[in-house]
C-alpha positions in Angstrom: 0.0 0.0 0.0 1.5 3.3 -0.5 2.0 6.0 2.2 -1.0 8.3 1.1 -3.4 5.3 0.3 -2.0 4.3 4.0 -2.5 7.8 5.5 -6.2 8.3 4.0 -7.0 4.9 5.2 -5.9 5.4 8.7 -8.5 8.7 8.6 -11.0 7.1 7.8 -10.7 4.1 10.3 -9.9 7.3 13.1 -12.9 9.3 12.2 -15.2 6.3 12.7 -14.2 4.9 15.8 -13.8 8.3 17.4 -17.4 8.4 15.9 -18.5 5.0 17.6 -16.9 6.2 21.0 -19.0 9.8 20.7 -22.0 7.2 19.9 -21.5 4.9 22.6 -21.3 7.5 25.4 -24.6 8.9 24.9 -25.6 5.7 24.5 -26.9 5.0 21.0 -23.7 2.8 19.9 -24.9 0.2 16.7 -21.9 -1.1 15.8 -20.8 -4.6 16.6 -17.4 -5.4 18.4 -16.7 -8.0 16.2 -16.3 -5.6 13.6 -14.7 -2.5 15.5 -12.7 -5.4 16.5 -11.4 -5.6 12.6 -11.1 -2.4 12.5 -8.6 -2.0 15.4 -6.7 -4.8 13.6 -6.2 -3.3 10.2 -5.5 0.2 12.3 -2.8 -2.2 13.9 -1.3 -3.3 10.9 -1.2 -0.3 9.2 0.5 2.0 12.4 1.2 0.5 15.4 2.1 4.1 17.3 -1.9 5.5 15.7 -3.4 1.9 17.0 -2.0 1.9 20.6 -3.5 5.8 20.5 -7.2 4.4 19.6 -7.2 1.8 22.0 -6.0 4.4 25.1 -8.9 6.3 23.9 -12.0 3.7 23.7 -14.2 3.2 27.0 -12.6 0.4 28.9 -16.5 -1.3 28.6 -16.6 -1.2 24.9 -12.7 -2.2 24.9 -13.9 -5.0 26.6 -16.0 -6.3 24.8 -14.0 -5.7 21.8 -10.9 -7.2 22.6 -13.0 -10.6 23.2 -13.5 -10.6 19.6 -9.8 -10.1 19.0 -7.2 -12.9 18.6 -5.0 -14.4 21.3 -2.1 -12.8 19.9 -3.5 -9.3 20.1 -4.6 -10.0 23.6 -1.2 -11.4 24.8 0.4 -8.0 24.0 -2.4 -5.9 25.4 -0.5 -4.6 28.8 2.0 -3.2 26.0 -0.9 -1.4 24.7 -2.7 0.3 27.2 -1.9 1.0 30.8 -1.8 -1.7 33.5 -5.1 -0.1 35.1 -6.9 0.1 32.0 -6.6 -3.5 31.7 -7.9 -4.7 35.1 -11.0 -1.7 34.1 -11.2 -4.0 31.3 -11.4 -7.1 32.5 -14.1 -6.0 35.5 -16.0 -6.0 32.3 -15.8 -9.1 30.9 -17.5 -11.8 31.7 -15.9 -14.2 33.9 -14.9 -16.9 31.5 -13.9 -14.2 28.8 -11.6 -12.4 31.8 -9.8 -15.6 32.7 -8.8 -16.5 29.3 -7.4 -12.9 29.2 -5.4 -13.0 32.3 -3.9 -16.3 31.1 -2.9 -14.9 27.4 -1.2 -12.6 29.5 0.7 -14.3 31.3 2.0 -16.6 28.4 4.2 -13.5 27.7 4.2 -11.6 30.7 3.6 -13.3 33.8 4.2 -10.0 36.1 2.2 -8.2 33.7 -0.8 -10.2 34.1 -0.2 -10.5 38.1 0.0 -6.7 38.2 -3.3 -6.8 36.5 -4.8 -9.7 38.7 -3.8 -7.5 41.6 -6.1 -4.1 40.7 -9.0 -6.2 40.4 -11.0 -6.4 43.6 -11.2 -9.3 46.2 -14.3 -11.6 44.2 -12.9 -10.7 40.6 -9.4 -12.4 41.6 -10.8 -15.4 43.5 -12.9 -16.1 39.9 -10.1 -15.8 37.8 -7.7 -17.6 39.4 -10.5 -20.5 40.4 -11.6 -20.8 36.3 -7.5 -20.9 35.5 -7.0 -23.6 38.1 -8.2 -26.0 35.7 -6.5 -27.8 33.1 -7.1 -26.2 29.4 -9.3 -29.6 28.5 -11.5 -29.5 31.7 -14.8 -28.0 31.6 -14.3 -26.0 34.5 -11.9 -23.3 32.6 -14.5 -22.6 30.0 -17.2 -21.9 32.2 -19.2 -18.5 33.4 -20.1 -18.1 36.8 -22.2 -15.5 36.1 -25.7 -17.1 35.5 -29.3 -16.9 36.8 -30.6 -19.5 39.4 -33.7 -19.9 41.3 -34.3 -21.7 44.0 -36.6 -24.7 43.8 -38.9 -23.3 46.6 -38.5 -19.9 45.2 -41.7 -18.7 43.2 -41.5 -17.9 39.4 -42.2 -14.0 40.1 -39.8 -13.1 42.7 -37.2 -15.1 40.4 -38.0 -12.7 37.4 -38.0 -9.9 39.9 -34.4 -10.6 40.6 -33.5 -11.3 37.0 -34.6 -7.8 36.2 -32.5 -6.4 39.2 -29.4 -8.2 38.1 -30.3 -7.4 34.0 -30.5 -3.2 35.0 -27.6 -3.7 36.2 -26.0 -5.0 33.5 -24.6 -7.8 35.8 -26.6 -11.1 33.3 -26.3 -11.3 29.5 -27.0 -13.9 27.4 -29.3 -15.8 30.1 -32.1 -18.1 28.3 -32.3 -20.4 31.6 -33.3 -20.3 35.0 -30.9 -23.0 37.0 -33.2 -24.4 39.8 -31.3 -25.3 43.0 -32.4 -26.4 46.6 -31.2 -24.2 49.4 -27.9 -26.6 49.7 -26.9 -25.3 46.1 -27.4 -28.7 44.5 -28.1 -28.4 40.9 -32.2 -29.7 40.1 -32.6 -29.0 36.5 -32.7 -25.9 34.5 -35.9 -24.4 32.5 -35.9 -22.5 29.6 -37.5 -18.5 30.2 -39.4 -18.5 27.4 -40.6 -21.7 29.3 -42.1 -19.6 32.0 -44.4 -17.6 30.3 -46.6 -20.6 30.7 -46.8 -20.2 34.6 -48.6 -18.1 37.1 -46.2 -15.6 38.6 -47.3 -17.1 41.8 -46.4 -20.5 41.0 -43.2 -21.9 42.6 -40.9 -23.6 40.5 -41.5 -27.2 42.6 -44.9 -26.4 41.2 -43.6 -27.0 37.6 -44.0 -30.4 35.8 -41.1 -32.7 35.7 -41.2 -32.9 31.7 -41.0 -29.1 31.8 -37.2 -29.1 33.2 -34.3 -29.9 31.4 -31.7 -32.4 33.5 -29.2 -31.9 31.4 -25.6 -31.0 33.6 -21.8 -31.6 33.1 -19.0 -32.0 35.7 -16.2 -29.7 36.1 -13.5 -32.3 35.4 -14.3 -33.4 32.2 -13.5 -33.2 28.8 -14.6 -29.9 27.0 -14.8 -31.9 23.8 -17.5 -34.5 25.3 -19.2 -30.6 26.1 -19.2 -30.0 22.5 -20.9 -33.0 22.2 -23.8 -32.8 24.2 -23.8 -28.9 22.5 -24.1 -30.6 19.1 -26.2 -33.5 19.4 -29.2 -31.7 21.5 -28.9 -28.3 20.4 -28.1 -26.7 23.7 -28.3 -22.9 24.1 -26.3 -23.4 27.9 -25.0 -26.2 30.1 -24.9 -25.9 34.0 -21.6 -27.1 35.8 -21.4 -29.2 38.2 -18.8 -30.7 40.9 -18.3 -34.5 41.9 -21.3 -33.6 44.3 -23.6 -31.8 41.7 -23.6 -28.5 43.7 -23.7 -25.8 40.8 -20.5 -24.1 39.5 -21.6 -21.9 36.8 -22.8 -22.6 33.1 -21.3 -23.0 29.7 -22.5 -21.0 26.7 -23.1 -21.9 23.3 -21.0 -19.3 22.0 -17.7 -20.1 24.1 -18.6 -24.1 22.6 -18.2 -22.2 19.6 -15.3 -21.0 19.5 -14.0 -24.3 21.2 -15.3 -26.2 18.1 -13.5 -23.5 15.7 -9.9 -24.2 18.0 -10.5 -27.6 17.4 -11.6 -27.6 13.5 -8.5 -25.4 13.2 -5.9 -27.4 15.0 -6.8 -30.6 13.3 -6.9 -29.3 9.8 -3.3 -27.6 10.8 -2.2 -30.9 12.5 -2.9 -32.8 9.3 -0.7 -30.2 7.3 2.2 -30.7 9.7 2.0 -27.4 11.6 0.9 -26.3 14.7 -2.2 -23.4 15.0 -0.7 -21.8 17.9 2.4 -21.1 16.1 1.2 -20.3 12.9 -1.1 -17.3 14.9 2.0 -15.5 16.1 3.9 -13.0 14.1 7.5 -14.7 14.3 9.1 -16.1 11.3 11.3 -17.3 12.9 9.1 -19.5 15.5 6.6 -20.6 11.9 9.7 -21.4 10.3 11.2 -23.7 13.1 7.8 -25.4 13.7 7.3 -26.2 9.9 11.2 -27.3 9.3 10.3 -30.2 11.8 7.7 -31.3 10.3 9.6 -31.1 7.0 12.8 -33.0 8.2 10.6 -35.8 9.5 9.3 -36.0 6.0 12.3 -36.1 4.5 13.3 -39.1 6.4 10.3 -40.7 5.6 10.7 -39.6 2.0 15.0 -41.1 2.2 13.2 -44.5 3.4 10.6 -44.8 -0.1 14.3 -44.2 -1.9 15.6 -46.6 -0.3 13.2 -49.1 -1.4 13.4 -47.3 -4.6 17.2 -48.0 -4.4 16.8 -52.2 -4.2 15.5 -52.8 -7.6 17.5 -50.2 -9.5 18.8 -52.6 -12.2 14.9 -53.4 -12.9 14.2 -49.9 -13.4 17.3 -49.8 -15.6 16.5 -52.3 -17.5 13.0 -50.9 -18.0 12.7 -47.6 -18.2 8.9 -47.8 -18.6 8.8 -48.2 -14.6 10.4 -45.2 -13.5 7.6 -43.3 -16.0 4.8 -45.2 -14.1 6.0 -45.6 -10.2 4.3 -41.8 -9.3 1.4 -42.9 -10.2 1.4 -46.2 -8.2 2.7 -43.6 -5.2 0.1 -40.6 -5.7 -3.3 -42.6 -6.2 -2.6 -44.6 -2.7 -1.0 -41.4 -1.3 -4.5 -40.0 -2.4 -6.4 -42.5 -1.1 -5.4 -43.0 2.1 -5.2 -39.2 2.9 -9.3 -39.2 2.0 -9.9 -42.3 4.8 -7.7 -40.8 7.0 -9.2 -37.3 6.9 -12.8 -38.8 7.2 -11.4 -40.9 10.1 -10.0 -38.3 12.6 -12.7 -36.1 11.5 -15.2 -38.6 12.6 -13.3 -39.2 15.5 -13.1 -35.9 16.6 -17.1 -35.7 16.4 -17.4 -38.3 18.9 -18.8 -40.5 16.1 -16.4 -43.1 15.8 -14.6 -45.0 19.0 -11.7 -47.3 19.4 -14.6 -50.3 19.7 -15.8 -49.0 16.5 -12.1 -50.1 14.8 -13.3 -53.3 13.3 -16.4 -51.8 11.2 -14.6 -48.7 10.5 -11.6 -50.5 9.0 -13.8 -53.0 7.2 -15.6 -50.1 5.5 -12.6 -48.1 4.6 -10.9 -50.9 3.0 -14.2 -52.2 1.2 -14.2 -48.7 -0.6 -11.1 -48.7 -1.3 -10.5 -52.2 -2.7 -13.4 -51.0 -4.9 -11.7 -48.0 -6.5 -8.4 -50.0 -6.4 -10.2 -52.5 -9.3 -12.0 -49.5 -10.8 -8.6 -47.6 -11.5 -6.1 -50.6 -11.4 -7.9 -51.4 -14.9 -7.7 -48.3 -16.1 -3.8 -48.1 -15.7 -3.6 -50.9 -17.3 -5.3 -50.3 -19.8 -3.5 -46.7 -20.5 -0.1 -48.5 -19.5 -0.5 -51.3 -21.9 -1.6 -48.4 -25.0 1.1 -46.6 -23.6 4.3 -49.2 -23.8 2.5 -51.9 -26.1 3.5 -54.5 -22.9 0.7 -56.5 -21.8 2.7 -57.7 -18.3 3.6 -54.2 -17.6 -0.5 -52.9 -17.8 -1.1 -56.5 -15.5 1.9 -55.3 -12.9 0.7 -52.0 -12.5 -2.9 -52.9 -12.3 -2.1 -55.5 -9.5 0.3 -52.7 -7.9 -2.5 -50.1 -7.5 -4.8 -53.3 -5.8 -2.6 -53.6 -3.5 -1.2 -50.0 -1.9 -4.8 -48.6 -2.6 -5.9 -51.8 -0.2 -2.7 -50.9 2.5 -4.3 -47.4 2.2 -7.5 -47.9 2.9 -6.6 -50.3 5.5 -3.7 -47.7 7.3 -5.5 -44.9 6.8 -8.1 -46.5 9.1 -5.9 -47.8 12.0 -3.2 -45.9 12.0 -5.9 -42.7 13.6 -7.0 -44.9 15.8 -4.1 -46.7 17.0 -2.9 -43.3 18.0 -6.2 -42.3 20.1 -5.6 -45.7 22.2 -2.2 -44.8 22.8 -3.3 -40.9 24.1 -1.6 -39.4 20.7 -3.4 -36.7 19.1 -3.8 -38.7 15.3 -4.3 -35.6 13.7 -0.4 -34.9 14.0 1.0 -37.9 13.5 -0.8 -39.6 11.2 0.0 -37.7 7.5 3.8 -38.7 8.0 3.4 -42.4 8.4 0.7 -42.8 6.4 2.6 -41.1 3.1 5.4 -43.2 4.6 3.4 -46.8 4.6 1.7 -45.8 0.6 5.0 -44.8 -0.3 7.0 -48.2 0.8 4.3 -50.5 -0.4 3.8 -49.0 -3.4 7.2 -48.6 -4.6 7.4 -52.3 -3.2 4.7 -53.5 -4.9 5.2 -52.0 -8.2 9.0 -53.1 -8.4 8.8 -56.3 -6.9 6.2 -57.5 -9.1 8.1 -55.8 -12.2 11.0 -57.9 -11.0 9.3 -60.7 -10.8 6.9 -61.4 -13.9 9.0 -58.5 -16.4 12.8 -60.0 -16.3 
């Protein structure tokens, strides 16, 4: 971009978030945060002195909910930004689950920072934060919001709406679509939707309501985030109440933080089958992409210096038939191919919750039924086109058989080699590309010059 296209850009970004900020103090602010969030990034990227001047100047509520709509990244170098205090005014705004996950960016790159920031908060903020960051990154419990809106069980509908109201004016409750019904020991009973209530007398109590009324549906602190998503997905769950060993209520879990947990994990498995890892790839160092990718490649290249190798026992057959070295890619490619589309569907469906390790037999059986089927399909073909080609009949028959078998070994490995990994605790979206290319590689190579030894000299 050139300096004046750069200067009249950055006006024109100013003059409509100092508009926005005019706007939003007297209170008739439309625009979203997401995308004053995009604004403030391109502002970032096109001045870094005129950005760190916007963000000093926004309302520490609007920054907040702004700079949940931003990155990691952005949020990691935020105390570098704005001042110390504006931060902890900040994250009094968030919501508890949103302010935690802040404090923690922080801290991955500057641990004072984020304790300076932990610090100006007051007493009940801290406690929160540090409970909700307590957990390990795959437990429930450090994706959750403690703000929500209970009722007790003896409590009537009314004087629970009354409250809501209260809490709502005071901008302390957003996004609530349930009432979590408790008894007066705090265990969790169930949870009923608001627009649920409309049905009931103000006068009724909430024991009042019919059982088939009240959802039961709860998850424990402990557990996997990922079986959340689950439960998110498969009945269409706007909020999910957390619970402890002894079901006494710990906050809730929105759909929209599940969200963004599904997007983390759709993102880190279609990086992890590429080789490279998501968090890496976010930051701005080369050098750190760079390094992360080079290991990736020089594991590759020892799995490509073992196919050569194999390559390297029959070179007097390819020497002697020149025919073969024109063919062998296209032994390599089609199973290299093939097994990448079972292996994708595999971990996909395994990271959906729709396949298990007891599912391995019929999942394998499948997967090498279709493939066994396109192995025939297009081991005639290259025969066919091998035997036009050369005007050898063997030569179409060895490549046809070759394509049987590493399209079969693909099928097959691309299969069990996911889910070998899951029963051993390794994550098979990053390990999995490597040997598989490896495996596709070796037999086909194998295949295709073993039989060309074999039935050709």
């Amino acid at each position: 971009m050139k300096h004046e296209e750069k200067i009249e850009k950055l006006e024109i970004l100013n003059k409509h978030i100092h508009k926005v900020i005019i706007d939003y103090k007297e209170g008739i602010c439309s625009y979203h945060p997401f995308d004053l969030s995009k604004d403030l990034l391109i502002i970032r990227d096109l001045d870094q002195k005129e950005y760190k001047a916007v963000c000093k100047k926004i309302p520490s509520e609007l920054f907040a909910q702004i700079l949940v709509e931003m990155p990691d990244y952005v949020q990691e170098e935020i105390t570098d930004i704005i001042s110390e205090q504006k931060v902890a005014r900040v994250t009094s705004n968030m919501d508890s689950d949103d302010a935690s996950m802040l404090i923690y960016n922080i801290s991955l790159k500057n641990e004072e920072a984020a304790q300076t920031v932990l610090s100006k908060l007051n007493k009940d903020e801290k406690e929160v934060i540090n409970e909700l960051n307590a957990y390990d990154f795959h437990e429930a419990g450090a994706y959750m919001q403690k703000e929500l809106f209970w009722a007790s069980i003896d409590e009537t509908i009314g004087e629970a709406l009354k409250r809501l109201k209260e809490k709502k004016d005071l901008n302390i409750l957003n996004n609530i679509f349930h009432a979590f019904l408790v008894d007066k020991d705090n265990t969790f009973l169930g949870s009923i939707g608001l627009e649920e209530l409309i049905l009931f007398e103000r006068t009724q109590k909430f024991a009042e309501i019919p059982n088939d009324r009240i959802e039961h549906y709860s998850f424990n602190e402990k557990d996997d985030i990922k079986e959340a998503v689950n439960l998110f997905s498969n009945y269409s769950l706007n909020a999910l109440a957390i619970v402890n060993s002894e079901n006494k209520l710990l906050g809730r879990i929105t759909h929209d933080e599940i969200r963004d947990v599904m997007q983390d994990q759709d993102t880190k498995q279609l990086y992890s089958l590429a080789g490279v890892d998501n968090k890496v790839e976010e930051v701005e160092s080369i050098y750190k992409i760079g390094k992360n990718r080079a290991f990736w490649l020089s594991i590759n290249l020892i799995t490509a210096i073992l196919a050569s190798l194999v390559i390297g026992l029959f070179d007097a057959t390819i020497q002697s038939l020149v025919a073969l070295a024109v063919l062998m890619p296209i032994v390599a490619s089609m199973g290299g191919n093939a097994g990448t589309q079972t292996l994708t569907v595999t971990v996909r469906q395994m990271a959906l919750g729709a396949i298990e390790y007891e599912d391995a037999k019929k999942t394998i059986y499948k997967e090498v039924i279709i493939s066994l089927v396109n192995g025939f399909l297009f081991a005639f073909i290259i025969g066919v086109v091998s035997y036009l080609w050369f005007k050898i009949p063997l030569l179409g028959f060895v490549i046809a058989a070759s394509m049987i078998i590493n399209l079969f070994s693909a099928g097959f490995f691309g299969a069990v080699i996911p889910l070998v990994l899951e029963k051993f605790k390794i994550d098979p979206a990053i390990g999995s590309t490597v040997i598989l290319t490896t495996v596709t590689d070796i037999v086909g190579f194998f295949s295709f010059l073993g039989l060309a030894t074999l039935v050709l000299l």
